[in-house]
MOPAC internal coordinates of N, CA, C and O (Angstrom, degrees):
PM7 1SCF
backbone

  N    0.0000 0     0.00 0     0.00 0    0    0    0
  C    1.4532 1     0.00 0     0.00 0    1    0    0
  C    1.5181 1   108.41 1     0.00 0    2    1    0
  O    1.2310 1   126.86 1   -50.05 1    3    2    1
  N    1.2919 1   104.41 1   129.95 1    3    2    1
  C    1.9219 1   103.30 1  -161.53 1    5    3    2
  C    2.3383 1    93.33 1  -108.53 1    6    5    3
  O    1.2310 1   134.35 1   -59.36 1    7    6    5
  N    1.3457 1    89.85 1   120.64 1    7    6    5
  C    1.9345 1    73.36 1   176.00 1    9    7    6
  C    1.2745 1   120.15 1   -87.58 1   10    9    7
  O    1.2310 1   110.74 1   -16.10 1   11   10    9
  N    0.9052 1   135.02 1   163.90 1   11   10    9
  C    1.7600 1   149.02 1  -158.94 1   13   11   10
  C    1.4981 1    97.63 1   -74.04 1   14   13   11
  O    1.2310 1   110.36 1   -35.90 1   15   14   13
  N    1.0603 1   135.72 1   144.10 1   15   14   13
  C    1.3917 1   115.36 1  -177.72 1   17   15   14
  C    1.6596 1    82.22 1  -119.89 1   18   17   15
  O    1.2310 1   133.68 1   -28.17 1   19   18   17
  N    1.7506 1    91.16 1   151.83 1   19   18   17
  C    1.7294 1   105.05 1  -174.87 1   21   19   18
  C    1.8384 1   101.19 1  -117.73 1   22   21   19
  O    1.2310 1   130.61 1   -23.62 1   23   22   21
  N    1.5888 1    97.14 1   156.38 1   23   22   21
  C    1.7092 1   111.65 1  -167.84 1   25   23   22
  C    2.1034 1    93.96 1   -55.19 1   26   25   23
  O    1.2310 1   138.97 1   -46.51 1   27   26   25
  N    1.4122 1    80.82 1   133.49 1   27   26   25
  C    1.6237 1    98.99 1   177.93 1   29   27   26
  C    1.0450 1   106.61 1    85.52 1   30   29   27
  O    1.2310 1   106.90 1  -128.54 1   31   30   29
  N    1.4263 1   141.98 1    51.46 1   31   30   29
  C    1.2581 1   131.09 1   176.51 1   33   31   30
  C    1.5436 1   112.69 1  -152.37 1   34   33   31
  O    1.2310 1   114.82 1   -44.86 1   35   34   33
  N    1.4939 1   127.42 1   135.14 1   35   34   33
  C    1.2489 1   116.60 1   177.50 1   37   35   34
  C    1.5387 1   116.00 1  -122.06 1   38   37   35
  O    1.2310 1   116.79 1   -10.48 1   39   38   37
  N    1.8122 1   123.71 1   169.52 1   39   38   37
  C    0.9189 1   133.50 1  -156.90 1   41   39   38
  C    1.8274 1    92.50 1   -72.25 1   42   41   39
  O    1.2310 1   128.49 1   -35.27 1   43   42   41
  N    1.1671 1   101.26 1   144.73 1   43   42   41
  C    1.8743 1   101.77 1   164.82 1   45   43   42
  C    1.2904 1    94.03 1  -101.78 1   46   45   43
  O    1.2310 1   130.44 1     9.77 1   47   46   45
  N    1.8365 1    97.46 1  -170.23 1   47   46   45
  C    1.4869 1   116.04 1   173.70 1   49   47   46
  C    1.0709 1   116.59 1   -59.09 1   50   49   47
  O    1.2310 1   116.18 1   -41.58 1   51   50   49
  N    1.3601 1   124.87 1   138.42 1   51   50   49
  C    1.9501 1   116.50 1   156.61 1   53   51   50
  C    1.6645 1   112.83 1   -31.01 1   54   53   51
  O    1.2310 1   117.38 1   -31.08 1   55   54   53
  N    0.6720 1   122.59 1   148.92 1   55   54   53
  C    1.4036 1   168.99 1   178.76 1   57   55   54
  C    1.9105 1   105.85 1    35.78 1   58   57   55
  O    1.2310 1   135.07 1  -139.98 1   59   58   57
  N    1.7976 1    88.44 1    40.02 1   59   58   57
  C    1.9670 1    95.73 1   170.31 1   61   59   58
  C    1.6314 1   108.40 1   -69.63 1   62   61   59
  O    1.2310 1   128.00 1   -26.16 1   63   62   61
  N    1.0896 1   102.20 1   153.84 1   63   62   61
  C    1.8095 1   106.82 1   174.78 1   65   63   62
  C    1.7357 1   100.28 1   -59.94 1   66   65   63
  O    1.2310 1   117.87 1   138.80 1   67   66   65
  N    1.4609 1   121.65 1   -41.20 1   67   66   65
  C    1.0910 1   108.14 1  -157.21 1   69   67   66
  C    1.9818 1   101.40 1  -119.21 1   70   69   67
  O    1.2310 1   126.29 1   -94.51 1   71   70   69
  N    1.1687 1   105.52 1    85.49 1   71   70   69
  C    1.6247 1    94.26 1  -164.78 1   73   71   70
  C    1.1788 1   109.35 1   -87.27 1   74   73   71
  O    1.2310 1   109.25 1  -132.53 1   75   74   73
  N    1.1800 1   137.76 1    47.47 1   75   74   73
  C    1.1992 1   151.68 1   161.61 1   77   75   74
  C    1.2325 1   125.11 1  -150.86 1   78   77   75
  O    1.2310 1   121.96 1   -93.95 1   79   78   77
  N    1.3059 1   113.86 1    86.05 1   79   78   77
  C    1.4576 1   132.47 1   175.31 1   81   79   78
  C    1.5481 1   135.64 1   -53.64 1   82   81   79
  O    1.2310 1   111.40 1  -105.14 1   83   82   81
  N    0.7869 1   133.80 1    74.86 1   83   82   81
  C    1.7296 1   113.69 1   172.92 1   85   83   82
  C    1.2920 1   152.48 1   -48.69 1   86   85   83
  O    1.2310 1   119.64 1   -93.67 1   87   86   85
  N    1.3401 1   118.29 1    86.33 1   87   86   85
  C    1.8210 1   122.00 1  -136.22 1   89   87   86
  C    1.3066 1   107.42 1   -48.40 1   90   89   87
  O    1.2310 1   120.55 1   143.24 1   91   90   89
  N    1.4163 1   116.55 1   -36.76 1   91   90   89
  C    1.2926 1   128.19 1  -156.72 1   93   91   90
  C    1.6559 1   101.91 1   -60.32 1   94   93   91
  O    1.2310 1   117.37 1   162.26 1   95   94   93
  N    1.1924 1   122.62 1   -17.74 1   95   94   93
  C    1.5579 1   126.88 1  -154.92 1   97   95   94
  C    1.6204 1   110.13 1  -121.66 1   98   97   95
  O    1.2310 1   127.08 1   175.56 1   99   98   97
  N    1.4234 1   103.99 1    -4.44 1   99   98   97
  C    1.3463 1   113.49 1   172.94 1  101   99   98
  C    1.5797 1   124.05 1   -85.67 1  102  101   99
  O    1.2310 1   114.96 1    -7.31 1  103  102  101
  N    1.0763 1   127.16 1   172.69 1  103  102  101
  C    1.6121 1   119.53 1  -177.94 1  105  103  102
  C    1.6346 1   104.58 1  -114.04 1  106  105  103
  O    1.2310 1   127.88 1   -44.23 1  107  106  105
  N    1.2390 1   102.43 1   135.77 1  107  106  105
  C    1.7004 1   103.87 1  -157.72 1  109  107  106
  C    1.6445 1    84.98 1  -110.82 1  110  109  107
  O    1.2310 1   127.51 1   -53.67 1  111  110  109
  N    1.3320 1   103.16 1   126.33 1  111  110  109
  C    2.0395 1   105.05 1   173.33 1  113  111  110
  C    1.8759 1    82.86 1  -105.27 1  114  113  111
  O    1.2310 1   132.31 1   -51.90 1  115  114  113
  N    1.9941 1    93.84 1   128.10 1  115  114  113
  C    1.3807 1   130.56 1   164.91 1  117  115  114
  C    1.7552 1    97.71 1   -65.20 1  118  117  115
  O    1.2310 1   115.50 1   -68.72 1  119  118  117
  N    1.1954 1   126.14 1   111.28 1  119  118  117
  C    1.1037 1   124.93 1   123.27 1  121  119  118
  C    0.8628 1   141.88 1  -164.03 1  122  121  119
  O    1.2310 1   118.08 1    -9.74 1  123  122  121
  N    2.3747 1   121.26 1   170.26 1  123  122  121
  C    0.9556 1   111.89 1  -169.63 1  125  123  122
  C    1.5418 1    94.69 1  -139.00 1  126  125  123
  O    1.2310 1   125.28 1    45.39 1  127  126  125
  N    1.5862 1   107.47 1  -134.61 1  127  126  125
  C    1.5275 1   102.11 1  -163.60 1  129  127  126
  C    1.2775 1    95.01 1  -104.56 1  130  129  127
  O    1.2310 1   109.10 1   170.46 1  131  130  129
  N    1.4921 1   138.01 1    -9.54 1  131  130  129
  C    1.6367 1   113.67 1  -175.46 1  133  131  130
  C    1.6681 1    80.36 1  -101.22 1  134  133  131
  O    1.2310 1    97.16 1  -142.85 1  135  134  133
  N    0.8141 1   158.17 1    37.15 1  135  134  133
  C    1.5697 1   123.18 1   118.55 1  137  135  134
  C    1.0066 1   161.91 1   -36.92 1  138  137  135
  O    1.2310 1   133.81 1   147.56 1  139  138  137
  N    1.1562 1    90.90 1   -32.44 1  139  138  137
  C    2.3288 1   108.96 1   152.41 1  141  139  138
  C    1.1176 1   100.09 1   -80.79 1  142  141  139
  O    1.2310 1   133.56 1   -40.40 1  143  142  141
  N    1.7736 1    91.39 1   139.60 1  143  142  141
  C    1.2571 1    96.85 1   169.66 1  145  143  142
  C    1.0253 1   111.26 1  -141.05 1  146  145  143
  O    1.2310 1   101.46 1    -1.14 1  147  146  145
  N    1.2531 1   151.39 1   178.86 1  147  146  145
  C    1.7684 1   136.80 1  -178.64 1  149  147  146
  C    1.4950 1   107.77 1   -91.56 1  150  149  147
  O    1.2310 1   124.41 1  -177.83 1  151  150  149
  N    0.7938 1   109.14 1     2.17 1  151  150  149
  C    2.0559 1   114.42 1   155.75 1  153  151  150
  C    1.2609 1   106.93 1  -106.09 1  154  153  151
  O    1.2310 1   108.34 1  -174.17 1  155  154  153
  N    1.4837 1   139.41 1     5.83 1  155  154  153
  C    1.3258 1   132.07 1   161.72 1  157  155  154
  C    1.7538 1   104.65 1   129.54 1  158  157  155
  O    1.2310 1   123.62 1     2.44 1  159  158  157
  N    0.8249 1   110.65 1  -177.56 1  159  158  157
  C    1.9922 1   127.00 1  -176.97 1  161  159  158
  C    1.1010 1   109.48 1  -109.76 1  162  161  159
  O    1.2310 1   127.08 1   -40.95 1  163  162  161
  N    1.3875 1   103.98 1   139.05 1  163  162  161
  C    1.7491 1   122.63 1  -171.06 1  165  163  162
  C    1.3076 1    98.18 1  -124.90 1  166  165  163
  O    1.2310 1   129.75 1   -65.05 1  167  166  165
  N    1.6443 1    98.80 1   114.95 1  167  166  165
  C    1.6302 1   127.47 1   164.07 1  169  167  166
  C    0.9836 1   106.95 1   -53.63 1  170  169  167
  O    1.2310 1   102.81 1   -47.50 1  171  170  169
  N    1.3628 1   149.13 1   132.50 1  171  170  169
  C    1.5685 1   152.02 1   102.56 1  173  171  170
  C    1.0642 1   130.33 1   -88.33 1  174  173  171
  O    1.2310 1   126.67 1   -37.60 1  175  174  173
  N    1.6246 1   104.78 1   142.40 1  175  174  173
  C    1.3836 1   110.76 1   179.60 1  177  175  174
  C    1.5350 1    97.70 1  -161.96 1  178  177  175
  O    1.2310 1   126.05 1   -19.42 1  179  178  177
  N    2.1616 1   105.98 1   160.58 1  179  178  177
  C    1.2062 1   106.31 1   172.24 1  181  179  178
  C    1.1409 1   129.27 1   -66.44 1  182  181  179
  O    1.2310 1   115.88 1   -43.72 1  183  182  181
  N    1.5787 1   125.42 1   136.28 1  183  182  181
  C    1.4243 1   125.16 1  -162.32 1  185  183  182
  C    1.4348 1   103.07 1  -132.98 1  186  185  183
  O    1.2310 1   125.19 1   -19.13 1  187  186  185
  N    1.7187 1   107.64 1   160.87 1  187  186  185
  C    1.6040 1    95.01 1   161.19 1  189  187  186
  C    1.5407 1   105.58 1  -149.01 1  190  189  187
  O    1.2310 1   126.36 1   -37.36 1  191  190  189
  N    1.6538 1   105.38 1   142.64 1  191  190  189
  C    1.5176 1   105.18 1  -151.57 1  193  191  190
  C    1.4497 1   112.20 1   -60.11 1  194  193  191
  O    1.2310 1   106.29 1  -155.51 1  195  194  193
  N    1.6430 1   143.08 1    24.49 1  195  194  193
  C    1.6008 1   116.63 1  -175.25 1  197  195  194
  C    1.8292 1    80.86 1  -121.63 1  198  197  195
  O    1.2310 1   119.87 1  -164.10 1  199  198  197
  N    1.2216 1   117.86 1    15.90 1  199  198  197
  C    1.7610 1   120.63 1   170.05 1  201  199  198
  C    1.0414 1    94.52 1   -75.97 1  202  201  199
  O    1.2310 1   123.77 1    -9.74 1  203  202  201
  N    1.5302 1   110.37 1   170.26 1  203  202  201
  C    1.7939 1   139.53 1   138.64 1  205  203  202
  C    1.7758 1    91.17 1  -126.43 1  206  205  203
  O    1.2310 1   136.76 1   -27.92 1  207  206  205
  N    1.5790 1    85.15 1   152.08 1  207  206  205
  C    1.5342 1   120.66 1   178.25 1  209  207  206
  C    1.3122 1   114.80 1  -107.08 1  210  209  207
  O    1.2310 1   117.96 1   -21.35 1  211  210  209
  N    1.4298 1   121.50 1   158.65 1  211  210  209
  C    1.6864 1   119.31 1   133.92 1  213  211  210
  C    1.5837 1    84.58 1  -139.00 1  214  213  211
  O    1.2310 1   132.94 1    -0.56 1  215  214  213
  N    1.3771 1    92.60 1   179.44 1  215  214  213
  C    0.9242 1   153.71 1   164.32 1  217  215  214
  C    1.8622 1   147.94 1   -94.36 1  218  217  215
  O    1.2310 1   112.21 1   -77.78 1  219  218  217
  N    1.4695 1   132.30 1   102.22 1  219  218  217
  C    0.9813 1   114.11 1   178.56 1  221  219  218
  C    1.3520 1   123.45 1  -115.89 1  222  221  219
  O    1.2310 1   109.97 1    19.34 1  223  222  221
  N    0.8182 1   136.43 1  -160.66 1  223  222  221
  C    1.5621 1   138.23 1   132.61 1  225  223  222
  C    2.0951 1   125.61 1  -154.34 1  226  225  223
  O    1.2310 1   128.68 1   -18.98 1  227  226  225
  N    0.9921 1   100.88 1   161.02 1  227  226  225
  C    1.7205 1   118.03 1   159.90 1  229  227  226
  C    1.6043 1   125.35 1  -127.62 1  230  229  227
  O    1.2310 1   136.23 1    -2.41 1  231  230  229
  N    0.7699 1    86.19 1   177.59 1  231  230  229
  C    2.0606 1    96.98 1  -170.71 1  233  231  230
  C    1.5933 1    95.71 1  -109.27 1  234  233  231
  O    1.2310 1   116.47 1   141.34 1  235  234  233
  N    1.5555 1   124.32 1   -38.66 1  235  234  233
  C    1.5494 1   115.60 1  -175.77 1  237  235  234
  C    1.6588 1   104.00 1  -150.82 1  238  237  235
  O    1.2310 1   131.32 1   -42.35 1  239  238  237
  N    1.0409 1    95.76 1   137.65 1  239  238  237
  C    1.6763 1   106.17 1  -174.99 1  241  239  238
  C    1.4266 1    97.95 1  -112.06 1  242  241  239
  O    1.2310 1   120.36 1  -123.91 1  243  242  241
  N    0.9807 1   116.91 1    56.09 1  243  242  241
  C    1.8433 1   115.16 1  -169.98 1  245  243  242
  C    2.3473 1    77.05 1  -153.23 1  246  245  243
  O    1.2310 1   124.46 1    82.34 1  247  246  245
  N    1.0757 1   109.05 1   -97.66 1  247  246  245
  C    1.4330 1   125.51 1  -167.35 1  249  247  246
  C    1.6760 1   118.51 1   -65.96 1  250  249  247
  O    1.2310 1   120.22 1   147.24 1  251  250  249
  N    1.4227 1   117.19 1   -32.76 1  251  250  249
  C    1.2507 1   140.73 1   179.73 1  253  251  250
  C    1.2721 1   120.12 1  -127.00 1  254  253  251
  O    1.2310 1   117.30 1   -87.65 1  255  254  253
  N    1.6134 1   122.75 1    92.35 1  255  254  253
  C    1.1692 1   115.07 1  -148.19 1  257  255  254
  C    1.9369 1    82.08 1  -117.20 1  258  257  255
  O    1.2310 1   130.23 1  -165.29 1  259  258  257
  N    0.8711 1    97.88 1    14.71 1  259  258  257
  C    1.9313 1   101.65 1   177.09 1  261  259  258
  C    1.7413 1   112.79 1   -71.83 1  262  261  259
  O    1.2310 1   107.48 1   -75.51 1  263  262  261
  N    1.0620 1   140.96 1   104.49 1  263  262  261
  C    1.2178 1   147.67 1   161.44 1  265  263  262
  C    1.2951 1   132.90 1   -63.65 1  266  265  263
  O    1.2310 1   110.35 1  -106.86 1  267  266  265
  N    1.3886 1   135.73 1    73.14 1  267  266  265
  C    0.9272 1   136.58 1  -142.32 1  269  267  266
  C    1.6244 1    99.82 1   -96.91 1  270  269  267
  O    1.2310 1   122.02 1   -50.20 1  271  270  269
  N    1.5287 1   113.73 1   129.80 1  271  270  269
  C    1.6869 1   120.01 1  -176.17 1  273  271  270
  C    1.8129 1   119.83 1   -79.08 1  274  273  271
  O    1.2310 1   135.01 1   -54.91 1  275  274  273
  N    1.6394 1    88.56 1   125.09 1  275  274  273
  C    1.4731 1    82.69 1   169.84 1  277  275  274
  C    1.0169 1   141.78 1  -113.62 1  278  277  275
  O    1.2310 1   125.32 1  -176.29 1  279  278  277
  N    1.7266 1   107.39 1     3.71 1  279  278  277
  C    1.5724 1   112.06 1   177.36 1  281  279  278
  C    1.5298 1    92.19 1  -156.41 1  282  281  279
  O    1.2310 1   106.47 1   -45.38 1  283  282  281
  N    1.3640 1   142.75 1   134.62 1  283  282  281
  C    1.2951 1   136.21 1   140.14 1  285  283  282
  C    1.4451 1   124.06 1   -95.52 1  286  285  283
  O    1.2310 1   117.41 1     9.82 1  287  286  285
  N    1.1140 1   122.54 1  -170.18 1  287  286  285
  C    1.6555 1   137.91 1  -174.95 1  289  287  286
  C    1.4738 1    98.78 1    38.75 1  290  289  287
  O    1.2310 1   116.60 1  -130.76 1  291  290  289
  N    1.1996 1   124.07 1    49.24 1  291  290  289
  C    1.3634 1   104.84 1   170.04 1  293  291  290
  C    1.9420 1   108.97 1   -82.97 1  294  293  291
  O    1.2310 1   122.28 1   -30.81 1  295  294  293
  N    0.9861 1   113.24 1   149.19 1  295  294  293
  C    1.7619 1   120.12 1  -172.13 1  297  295  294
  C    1.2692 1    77.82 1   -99.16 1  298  297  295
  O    1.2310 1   131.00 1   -49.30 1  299  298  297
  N    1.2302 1    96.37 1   130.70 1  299  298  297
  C    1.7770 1   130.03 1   149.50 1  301  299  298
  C    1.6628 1    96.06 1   -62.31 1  302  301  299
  O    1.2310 1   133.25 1   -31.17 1  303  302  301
  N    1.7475 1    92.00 1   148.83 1  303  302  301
  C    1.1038 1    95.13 1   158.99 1  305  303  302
  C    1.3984 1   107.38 1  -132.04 1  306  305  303
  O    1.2310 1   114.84 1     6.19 1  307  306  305
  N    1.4002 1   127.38 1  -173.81 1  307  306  305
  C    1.6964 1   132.69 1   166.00 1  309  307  306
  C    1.3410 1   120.62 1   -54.77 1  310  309  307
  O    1.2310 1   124.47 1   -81.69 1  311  310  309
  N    1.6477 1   109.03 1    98.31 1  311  310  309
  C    1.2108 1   122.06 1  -175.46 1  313  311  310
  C    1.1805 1   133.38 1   101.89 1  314  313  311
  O    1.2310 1   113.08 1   119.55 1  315  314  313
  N    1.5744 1   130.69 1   -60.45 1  315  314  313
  C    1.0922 1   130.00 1   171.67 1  317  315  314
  C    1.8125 1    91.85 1  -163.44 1  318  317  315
  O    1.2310 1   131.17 1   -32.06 1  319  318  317
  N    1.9532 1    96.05 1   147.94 1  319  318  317
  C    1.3057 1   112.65 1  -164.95 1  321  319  318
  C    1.3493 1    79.25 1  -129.64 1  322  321  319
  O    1.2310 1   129.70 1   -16.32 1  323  322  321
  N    1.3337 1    98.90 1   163.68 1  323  322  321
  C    1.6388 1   123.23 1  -171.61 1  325  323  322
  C    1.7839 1    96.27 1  -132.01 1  326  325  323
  O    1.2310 1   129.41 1   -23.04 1  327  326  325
  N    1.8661 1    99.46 1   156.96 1  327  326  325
  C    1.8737 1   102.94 1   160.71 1  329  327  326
  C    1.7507 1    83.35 1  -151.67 1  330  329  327
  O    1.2310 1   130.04 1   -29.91 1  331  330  329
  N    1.2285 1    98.25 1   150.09 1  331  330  329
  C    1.6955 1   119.07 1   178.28 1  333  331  330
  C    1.1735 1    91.37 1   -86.90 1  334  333  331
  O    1.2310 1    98.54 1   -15.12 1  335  334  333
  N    1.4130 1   156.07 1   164.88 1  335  334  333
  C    1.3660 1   136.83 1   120.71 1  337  335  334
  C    1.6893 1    90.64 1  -120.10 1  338  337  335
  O    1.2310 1   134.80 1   -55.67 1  339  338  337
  N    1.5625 1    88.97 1   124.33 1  339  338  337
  C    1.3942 1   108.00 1  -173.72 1  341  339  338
  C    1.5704 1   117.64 1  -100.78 1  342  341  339
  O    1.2310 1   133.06 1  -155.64 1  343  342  341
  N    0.9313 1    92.38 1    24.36 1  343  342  341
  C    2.0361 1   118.92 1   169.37 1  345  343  342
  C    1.2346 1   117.14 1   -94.42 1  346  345  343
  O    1.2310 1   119.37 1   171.11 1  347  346  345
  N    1.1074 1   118.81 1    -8.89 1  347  346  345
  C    1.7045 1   128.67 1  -152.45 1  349  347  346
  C    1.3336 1   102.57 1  -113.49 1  350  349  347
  O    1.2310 1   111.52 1  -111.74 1  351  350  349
  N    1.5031 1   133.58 1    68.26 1  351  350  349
  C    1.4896 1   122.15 1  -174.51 1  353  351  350
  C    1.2546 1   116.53 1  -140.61 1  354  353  351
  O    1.2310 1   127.32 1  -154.50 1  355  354  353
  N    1.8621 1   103.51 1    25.50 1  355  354  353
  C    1.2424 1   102.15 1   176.85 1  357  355  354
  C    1.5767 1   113.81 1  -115.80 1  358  357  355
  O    1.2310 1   114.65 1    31.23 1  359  358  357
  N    1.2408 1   127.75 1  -148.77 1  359  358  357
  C    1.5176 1   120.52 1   175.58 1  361  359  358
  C    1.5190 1   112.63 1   -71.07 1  362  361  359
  O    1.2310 1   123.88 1   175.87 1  363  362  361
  N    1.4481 1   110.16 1    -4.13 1  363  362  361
  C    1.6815 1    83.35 1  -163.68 1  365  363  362
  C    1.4837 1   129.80 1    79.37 1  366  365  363
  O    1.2310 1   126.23 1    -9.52 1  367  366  365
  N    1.0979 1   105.63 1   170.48 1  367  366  365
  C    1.6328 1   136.84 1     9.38 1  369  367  366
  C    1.3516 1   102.94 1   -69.67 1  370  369  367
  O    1.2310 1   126.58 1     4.10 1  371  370  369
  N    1.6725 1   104.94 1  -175.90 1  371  370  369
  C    1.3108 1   139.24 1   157.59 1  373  371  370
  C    1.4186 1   129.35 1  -153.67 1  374  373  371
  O    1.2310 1   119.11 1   -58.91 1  375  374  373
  N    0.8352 1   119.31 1   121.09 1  375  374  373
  C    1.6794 1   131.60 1  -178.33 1  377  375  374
  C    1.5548 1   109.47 1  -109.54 1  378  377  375
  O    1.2310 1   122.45 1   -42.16 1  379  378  377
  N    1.8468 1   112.92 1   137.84 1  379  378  377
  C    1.3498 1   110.70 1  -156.25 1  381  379  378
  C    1.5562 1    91.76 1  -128.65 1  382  381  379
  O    1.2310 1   124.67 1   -36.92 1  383  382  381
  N    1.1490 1   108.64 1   143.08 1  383  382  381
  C    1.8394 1   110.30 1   174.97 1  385  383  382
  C    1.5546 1   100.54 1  -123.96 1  386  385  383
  O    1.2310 1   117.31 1   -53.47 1  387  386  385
  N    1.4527 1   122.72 1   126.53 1  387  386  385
  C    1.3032 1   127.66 1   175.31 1  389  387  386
  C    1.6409 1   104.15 1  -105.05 1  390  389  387
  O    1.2310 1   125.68 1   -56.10 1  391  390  389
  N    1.3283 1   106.69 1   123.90 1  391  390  389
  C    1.5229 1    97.02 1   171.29 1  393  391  390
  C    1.4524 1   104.04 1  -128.47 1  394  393  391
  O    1.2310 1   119.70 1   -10.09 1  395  394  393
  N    0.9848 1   118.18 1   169.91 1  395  394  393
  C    1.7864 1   147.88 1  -161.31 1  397  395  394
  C    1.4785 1    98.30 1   -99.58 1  398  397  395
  O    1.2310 1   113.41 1   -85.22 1  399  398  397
  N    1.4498 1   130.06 1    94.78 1  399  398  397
  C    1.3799 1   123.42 1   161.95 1  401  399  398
  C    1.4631 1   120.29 1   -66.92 1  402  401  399
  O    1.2310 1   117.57 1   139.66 1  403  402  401
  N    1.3969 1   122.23 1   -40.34 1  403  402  401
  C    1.4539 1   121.12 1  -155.70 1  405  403  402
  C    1.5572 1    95.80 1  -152.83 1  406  405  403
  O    1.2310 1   120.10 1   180.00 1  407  406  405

């Protein structure tokens, strides 16, 4: 059974509970290439100021699927919010998970 897909919405993965996403409601991570920086990499993503954030990261999403937190309650602000994580200054990798506390 295939569902109708409605304006603003995109296909998910095969076999997600919810395969039809609504972009508008998702959290979009900003990035580009000056984000490293030699004091560490700055997360962005769309935010909106009556949120709190954290922040996580891992080294491998294959063997180590543990996410270890590096900042919570961060307040959104209007438009796009930033986090330094000033741990991050070696080769990598790094993989970042932003989640929505409140």
């Amino acid at each position: 059974m295939r569902a109708n897909r409605t304006p603003g919405s995109v296909r998910g993965a095969p076999g997600n509970r919810c395969p039809y996403l609504d972009i508008t409601s998702c959290l979009r991570l900003v990035a580009n290439r000056t984000n490293a920086t030699p004091q560490g990499f700055v997360v962005s993503w769309a935010s909106q100021p009556d949120r709190l954030y954290a922040v996580d990261r891992t080294t491998n999403l294959v063997s180590n699927k543990i996410f270890v937190n590096l900042q919570s309650s961060i307040s959104g602000r209007t438009g796009i919010t930033s986090f330094k994580d000033t741990t991050a200054i070696g080769p990598g990798p790094y993989y970042y998970r932003v989640r929505l506390q409140q």
